[in-house]
Structure formats: C-alpha cells, structure tokens
C-alpha positions as CSV (number, residue, x, y, z in Angstrom):
1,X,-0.7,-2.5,-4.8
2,X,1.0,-5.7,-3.8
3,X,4.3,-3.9,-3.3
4,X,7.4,-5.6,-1.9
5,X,9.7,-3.8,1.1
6,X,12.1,-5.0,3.9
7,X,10.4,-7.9,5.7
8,X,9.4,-7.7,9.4
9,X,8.5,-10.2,12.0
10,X,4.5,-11.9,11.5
11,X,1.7,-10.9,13.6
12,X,1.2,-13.3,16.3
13,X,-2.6,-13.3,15.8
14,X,-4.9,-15.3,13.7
15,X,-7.3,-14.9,10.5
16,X,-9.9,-17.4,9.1
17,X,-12.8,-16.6,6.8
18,X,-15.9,-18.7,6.9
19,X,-19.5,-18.2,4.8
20,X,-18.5,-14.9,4.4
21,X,-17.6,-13.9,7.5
22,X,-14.3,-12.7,8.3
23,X,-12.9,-13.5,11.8
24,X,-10.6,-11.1,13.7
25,X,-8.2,-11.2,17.1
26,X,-6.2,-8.6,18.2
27,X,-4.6,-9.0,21.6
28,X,-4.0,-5.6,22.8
29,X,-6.0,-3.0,25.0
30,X,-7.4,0.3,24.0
31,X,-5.8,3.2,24.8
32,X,-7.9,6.4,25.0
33,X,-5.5,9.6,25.3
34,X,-5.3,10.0,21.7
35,X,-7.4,12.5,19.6
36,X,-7.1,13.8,15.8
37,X,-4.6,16.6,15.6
38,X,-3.6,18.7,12.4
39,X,-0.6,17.3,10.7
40,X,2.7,19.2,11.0
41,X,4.4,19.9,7.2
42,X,7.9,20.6,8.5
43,X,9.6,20.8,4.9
44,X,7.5,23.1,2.6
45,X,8.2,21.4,-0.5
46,X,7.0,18.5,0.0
47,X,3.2,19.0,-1.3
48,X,1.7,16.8,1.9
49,X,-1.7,17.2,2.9
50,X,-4.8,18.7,1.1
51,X,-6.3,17.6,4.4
52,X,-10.3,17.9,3.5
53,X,-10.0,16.5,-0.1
54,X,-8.1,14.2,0.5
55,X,-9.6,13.1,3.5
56,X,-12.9,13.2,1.9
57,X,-11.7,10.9,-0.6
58,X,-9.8,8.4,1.4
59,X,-13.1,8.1,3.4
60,X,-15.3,7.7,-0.1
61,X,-12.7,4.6,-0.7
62,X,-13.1,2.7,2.7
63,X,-16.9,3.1,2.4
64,X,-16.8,2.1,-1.5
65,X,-15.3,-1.2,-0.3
66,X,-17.2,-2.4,2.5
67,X,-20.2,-1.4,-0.1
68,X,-18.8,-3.9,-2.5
69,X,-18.9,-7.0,0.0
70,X,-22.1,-9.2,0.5
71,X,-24.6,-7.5,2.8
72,X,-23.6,-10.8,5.1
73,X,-20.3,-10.5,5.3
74,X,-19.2,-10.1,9.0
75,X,-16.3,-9.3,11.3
76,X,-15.0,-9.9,14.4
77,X,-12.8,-7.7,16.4
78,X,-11.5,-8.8,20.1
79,X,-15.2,-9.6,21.4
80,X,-17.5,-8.5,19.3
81,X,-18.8,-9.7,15.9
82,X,-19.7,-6.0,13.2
83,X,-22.0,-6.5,10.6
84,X,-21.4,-5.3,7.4
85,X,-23.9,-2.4,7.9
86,X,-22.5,-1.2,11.6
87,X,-19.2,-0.7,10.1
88,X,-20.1,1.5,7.1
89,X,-22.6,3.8,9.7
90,X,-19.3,3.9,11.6
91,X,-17.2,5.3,8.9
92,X,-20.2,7.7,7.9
93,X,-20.5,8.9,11.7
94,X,-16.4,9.5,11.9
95,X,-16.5,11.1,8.8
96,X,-19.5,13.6,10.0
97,X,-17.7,14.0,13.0
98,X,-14.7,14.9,11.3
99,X,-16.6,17.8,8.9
100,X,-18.5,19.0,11.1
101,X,-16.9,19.5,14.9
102,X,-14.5,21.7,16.3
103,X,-11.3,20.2,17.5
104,X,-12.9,19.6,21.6
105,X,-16.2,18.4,19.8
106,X,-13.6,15.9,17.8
107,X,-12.3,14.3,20.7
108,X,-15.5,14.0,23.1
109,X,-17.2,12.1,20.0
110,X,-14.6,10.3,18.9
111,X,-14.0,9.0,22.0
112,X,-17.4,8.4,22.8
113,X,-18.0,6.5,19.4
114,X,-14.6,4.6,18.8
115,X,-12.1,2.5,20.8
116,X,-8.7,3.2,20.5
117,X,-6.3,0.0,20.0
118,X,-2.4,0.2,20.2
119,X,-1.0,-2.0,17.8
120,X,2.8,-2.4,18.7
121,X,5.4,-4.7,19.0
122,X,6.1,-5.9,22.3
123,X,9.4,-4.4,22.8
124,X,9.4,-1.3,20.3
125,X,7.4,0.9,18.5
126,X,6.4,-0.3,15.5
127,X,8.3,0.7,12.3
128,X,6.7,3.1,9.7
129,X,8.2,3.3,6.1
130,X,6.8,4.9,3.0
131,X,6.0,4.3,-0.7
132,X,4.5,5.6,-4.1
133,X,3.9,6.3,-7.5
134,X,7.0,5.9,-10.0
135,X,6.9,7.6,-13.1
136,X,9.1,6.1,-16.0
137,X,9.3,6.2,-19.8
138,X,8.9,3.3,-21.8
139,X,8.7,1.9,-25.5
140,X,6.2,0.0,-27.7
141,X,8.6,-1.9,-28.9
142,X,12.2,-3.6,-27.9
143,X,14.8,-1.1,-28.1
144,X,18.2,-1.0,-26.6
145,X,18.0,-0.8,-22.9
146,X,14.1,-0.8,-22.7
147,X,14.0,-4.7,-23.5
148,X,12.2,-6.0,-20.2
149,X,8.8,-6.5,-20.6
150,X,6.4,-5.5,-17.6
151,X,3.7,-8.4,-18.2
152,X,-0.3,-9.0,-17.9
153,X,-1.0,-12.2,-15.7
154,X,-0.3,-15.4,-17.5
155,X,-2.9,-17.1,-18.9
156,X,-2.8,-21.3,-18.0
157,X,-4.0,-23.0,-21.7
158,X,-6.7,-25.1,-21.2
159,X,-4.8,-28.2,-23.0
160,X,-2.2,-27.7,-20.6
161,X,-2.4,-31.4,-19.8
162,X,-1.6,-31.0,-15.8
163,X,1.5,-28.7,-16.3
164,X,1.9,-26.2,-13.8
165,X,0.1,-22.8,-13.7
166,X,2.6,-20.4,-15.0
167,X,2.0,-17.8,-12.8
168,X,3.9,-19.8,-10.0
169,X,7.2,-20.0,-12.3
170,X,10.2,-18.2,-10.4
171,X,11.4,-14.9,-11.8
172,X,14.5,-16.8,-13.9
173,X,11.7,-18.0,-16.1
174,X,9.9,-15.0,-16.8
175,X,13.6,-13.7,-18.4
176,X,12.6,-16.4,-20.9
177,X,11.2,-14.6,-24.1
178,X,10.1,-18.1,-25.5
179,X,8.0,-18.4,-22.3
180,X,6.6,-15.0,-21.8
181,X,5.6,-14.9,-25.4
182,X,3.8,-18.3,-24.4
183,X,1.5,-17.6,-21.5
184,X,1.3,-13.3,-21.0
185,X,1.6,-10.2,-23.3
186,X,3.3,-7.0,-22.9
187,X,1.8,-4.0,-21.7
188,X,5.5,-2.0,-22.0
189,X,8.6,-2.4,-22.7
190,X,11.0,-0.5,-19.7
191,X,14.7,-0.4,-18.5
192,X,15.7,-2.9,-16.0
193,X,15.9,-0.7,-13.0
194,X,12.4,0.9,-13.9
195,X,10.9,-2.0,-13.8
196,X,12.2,-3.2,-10.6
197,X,11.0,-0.2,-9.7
198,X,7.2,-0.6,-10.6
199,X,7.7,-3.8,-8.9
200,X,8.6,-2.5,-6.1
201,X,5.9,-0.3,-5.6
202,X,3.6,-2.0,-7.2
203,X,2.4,0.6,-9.8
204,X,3.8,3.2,-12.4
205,X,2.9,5.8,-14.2
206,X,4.2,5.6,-17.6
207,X,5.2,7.8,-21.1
208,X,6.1,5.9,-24.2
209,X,7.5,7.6,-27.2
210,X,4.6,7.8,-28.6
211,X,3.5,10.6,-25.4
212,X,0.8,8.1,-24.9
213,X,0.7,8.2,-21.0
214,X,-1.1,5.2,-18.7
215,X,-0.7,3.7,-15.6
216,X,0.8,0.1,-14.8
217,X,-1.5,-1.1,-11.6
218,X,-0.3,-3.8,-9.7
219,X,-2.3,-7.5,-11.3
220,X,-0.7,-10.4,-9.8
221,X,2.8,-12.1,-8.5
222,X,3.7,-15.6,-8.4
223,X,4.0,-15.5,-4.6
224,X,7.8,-15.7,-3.6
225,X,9.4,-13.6,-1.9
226,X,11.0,-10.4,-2.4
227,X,14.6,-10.6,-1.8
228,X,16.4,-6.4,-2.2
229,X,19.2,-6.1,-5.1
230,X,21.1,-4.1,-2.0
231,X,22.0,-7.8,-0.6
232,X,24.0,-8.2,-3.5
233,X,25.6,-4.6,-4.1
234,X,27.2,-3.7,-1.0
235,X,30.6,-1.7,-1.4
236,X,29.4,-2.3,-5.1
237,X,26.8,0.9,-5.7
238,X,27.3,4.1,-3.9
239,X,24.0,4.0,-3.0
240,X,21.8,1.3,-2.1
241,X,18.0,3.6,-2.6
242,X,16.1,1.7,-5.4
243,X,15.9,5.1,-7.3
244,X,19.5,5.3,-7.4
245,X,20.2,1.5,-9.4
246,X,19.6,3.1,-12.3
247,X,22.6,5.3,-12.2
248,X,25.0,2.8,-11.0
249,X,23.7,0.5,-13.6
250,X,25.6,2.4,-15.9
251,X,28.7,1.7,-14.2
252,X,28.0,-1.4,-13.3
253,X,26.0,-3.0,-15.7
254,X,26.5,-6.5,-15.1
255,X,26.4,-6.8,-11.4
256,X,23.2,-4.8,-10.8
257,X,21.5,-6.6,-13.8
258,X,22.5,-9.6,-12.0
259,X,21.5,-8.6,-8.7
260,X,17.8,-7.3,-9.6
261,X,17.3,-11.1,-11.7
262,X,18.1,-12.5,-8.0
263,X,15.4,-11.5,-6.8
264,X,12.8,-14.6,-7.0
265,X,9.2,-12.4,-6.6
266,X,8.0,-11.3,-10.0
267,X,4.9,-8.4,-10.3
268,X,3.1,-8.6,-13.0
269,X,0.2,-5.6,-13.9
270,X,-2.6,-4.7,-15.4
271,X,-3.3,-1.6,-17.7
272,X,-4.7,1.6,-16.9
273,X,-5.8,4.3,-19.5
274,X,-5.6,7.5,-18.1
275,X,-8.0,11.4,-18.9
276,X,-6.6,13.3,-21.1
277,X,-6.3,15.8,-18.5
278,X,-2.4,16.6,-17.0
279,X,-3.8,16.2,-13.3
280,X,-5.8,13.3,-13.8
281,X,-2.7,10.8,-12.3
282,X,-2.4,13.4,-9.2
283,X,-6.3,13.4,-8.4
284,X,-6.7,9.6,-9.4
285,X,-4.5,7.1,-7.7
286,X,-3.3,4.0,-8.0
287,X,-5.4,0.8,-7.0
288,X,-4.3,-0.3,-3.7
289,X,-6.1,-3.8,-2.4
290,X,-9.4,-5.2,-3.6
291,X,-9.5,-2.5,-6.0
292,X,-9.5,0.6,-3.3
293,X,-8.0,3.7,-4.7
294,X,-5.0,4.8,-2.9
295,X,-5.2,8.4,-1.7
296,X,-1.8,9.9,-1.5
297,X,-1.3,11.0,2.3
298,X,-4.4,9.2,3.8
299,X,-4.1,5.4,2.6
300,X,-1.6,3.2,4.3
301,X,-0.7,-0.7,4.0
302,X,-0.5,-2.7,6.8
303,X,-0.7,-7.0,7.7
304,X,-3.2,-8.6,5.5
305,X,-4.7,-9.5,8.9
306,X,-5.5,-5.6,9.6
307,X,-9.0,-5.3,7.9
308,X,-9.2,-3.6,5.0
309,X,-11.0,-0.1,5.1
310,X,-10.4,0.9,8.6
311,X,-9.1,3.6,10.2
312,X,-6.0,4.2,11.7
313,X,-4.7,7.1,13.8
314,X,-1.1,7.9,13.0
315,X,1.9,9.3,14.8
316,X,5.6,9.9,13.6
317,X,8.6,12.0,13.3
318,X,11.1,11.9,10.4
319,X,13.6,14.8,8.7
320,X,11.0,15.0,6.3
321,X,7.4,15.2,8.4
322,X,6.0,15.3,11.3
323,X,2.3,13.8,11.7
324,X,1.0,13.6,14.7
325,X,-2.5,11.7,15.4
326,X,-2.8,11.7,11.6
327,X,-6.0,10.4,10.6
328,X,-5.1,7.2,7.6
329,X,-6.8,4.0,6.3
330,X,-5.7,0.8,5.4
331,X,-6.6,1.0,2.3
332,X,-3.0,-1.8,0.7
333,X,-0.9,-4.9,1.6
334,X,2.3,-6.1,0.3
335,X,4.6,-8.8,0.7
336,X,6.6,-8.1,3.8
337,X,4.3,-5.3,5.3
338,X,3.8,-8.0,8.1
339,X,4.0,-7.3,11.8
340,X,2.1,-5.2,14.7
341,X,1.7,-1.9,13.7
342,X,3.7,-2.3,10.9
343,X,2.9,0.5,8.3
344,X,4.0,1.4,4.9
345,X,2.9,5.0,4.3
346,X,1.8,6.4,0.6
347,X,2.9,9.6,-0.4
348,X,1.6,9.9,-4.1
349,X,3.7,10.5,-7.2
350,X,4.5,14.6,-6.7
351,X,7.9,16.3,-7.0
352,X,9.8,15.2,-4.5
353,X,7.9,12.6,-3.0
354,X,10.5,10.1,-4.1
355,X,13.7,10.8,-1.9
356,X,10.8,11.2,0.8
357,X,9.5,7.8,0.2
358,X,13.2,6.2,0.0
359,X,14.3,7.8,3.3
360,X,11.5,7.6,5.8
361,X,12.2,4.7,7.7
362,X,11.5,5.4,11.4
363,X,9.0,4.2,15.0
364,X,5.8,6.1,15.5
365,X,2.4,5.1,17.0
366,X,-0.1,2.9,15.0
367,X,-4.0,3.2,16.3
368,X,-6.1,1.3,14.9
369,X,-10.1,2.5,15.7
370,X,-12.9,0.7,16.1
371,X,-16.4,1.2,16.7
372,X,-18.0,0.9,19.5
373,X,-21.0,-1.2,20.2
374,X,-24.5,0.8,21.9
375,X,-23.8,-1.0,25.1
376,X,-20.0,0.2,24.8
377,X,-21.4,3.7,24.2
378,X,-24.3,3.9,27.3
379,X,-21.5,2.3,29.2
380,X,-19.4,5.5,28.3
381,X,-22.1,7.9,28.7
382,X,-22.8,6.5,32.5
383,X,-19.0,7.0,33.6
C-alpha cells in the first residue's frame, strides 16, 4: 500500500535484478524448532482470525502474483537459484499441507518441505507494528474543512520542455491549487487529518455525501520521506496516535495543520469502485504491492528486499493479541518498513481494529520459509 511508519535501521544485505531474474542474500541460518500453531485471540472483540478463509485467500494472492511474473523470472535465496515454477508448487504443497494434515502431520511435512530462516536484528528481536484500513467521509466538492484534495498521479505534459516530472515536487507544492489543478485531478475532497490518515496507511475507504462509497488505493508518492506530525506536537496534543489529530485539530488548528504540511512524503491514489454489497470492503481488501490483495490478519509488509509472496511464520505478544507461529505473507512494503525482520502487520478495517493498529508496537519472531530443494529434501529423509 506504500504506507509510511516510524523508520528503522536498513537491511545489511543486497538486491539487484537482472533479465528478469531477481537476486537474493540473506545472511542468517535456519532454525528448525518452529511449527504452525493456532493463533491465541486474547481480547474477544477484536474480530481476528477467520483462520481457513482467510488463509485460503492470502494463499490465492501469493500464488496470483508469482502467476503474473514471466515464466523466466528467477530468484535466488542464500545458495540456491528457484525458478518461477518451483516456487508456486511450493506454495501449492504448503497450502495442501496446511488443509489437509493434522497438527504432528503439519510439522513432519513442513519441516521436511521448508527451511526455516530467522530474520532478526543482531542485538534484538525484531520490531512488529500494525496497520489498516481507514474509513472517512468526504465531499465532491470543496467545502469548509473538507478542502484537501487526495490526488491521482500527476500526469508530466508532453511539451513540458525538460521541466521536471511533477510527481517528484515536495509536499509544499502539492498545497498549491494552481499546481494541482495543472498536472493531477481529484478523486475526493477530505479533512486534513483524514487525509494524513489515508496517507499514512496507504488506503481508505471512503463515503461522500452523496452515500456513494469507494476505496482510495495507494497509486504513487514522490519518494521523500515520511517525517510524523508527533515531531512537531509534543506537550502540544494530548495524544500523539494519528487517529487522535483530528480531535486536537480542533483545538489546535494551526499548529497541527502546520505540523502535517511538514511532513515532505506526499501519497497520492488511485480509485476503487466498490459492490454494492455492505461486506464487499470486509471480504475485498485493499491492494498491497504489485497489485496483491491485502488479506486482513494474513498479509504483512516487510523490506522491499523480502520477496514478495512468501511466507512468513509469525510470533508475538501484545495487550491486544497473542499469535504464536502465525502463519502470514508478505504480501506490502512501505517507506520505512526497512530492517531484519521488520514487520508491519495488517489488521483490516473492522470495529476496533484501529486503536489495535495504533497501539501494537512490540518484538516477536519473524520466519521467513523457504522451500527446499530435492537434494535438501533426500538429504532430510536420510538423517
């Protein structure tokens, strides 16, 4: 969704991509003492897991991708090179050994099928946070407080004469109605604090006035970087949880307008018409990365060096949830996830799922899995 967060250190590994092939390095060892286990819902109303739905559909996403690259498109993990075509059998084989074994079966295949990589800082666990889906109201038109325009990408004129593509221009200049109006068009127009907030997370789900109802995805940014309004409100707002600007904008209008146009990285998005249906936006998510559907409680963003599609095995405690060996996919980036192990969790858009979101913010255990080549395998079957 091309979200922005709290920045974290880089990873200290490498990515290059070459005639379609996509090389990989991860310098850590496998661990294999971990093994799918049922997630632990420790606060009832939060609606976490429909675990064989969901699942099932996270699963349908990674392999949807890895469908959509060229058939010769290749990558390469610590030693060994996948093809295209060993990585999707991969997923189809975890995914049959998740439907279909008991919870020993689960482990002896998995293990026999997958190594198990540690991705971790080398001093600490690595940090896990958690986003989703705003919803907001907006207008068709300028009106009051709903004057700030959430924009399509800008289109560079083709008699632009060598002037600089506008998508690169710094947030300040996107305030410009004489320049928006220029290069982009509106989608919406939205309050200040709920567009940071699409921003933010890269996506909203929005209701206009009209009770037409679609979904802002996450388009294109013009690659700065994201620097939090809570630098500049200290002892100013109460509270410094981006869902909470919005109420101490109103006592504080001028310094947490101020401190939101700081902020250099500018989203813009893309439209999304939504079913008719009320449940469509809680069966249908977002678009994460490379067009993969985000599935709420099974897709995760990590380091744009972290292939897209794979699976991860994750563990964590919070006030909120417990998951333990929590079977996700890395299916998102954004701007500061960057780091080992690093990990911003999506939750979906449900009731609730927003103080969640704001308030996890703790260490787990990030695993990433990876399949394991036939001499790998007869190598496990002879020990």
């Amino acid at each position: 969704m091309g979200h922005s967060c709290k920045n974290e250190s880089h990873l200290p590994f490498r990515l290059r991509i070459q005639r379609n092939t996509l090389f990989f390095a991860i310098g850590f060892f496998a661990s294999l003492s971990i093994f799918p286990q049922p997630a632990q819902n420790q606060n009832q109303n939060i609606p976490l897991i429909s675990q064989t739905a969901n699942l099932d559909s996270a699963f349908n996403e990674s392999i949807l991708y890895f469908k959509r690259m060229p058939e010769d498109t290749k990558i390469r993990i610590l030693d060994e090179e996948y093809t295209n075509k060993e990585i999707l059998k991969s997923l189809a084989d975890l995914q049959m050994i998740v439907r279909n074994s008991s919870d020993y079966q689960m482990q002896t295949e998995i293990k026999k099928r997958f190594q198990f990589i540690d991705l971790s800082p080398s001093n600490e666990p690595p940090t896990i946070t958690g986003y989703y889906e705003v919803r907001i109201y907006g207008k068709n038109k300028p009106e009051r407080e709903y004057k700030y325009p959430a924009l399509s990408p800008p289109i560079l004129k083709p008699d632009n004469n060598g002037e600089e593509n506008p998508i690169h221009f710094p947030r300040e200049r996107w305030n410009e109605k004489s320049l928006w109006e220029k290069y982009s068009k509106p989608i919406v127009y939205l309050r200040l604090t709920d567009l940071h907030l699409a921003q933010l997370e890269g996506s909203a789900l929005v209701q206009t006035e009209t009770n037409e109802s679609f979904r802002i995805n996450y388009a294109a940014d013009n690659a700065q970087n994201y620097i939090s309004p809570s630098v500049y409100l200290k002892g100013i707002c109460p509270s410094l949880k981006p869902y909470h600007l919005s109420i101490c904008i109103q006592s504080k209008p001028n310094e947490v307008t101020e401190a939101i146009l700081k902020n250099p990285r500018y989203i813009f998005f893309e439209k999304e018409t939504l079913s008719k249906s009320n449940t469509s936006v809680d069966v249908i998510g977002p678009l994460g990365s490379a067009g993969i559907r985000l599935v709420p409680f099974r897709s995760v963003a990590m380091d744009k060096k972290i292939p897209l599609g794979f699976p991860i095995l994750l563990s964590f405690q919070s006030d909120f949830n417990s998951v333990n060996n929590h079977l996700v996919f890395v299916h998102d980036r954004g701007n500061a996830i960057t780091g080992d192990g690093r990990l911003d969790y999506f939750l979906g858009s449900g009731a609730g799922i927003e103080e969640f979101a704001n308030n996890l913010l703790t260490k787990g255990k990030v695993t990433l899995l990876l399949p394991k080549k036939e001499t790998q395998r007869i190598q496990h079957k002879v020990n």
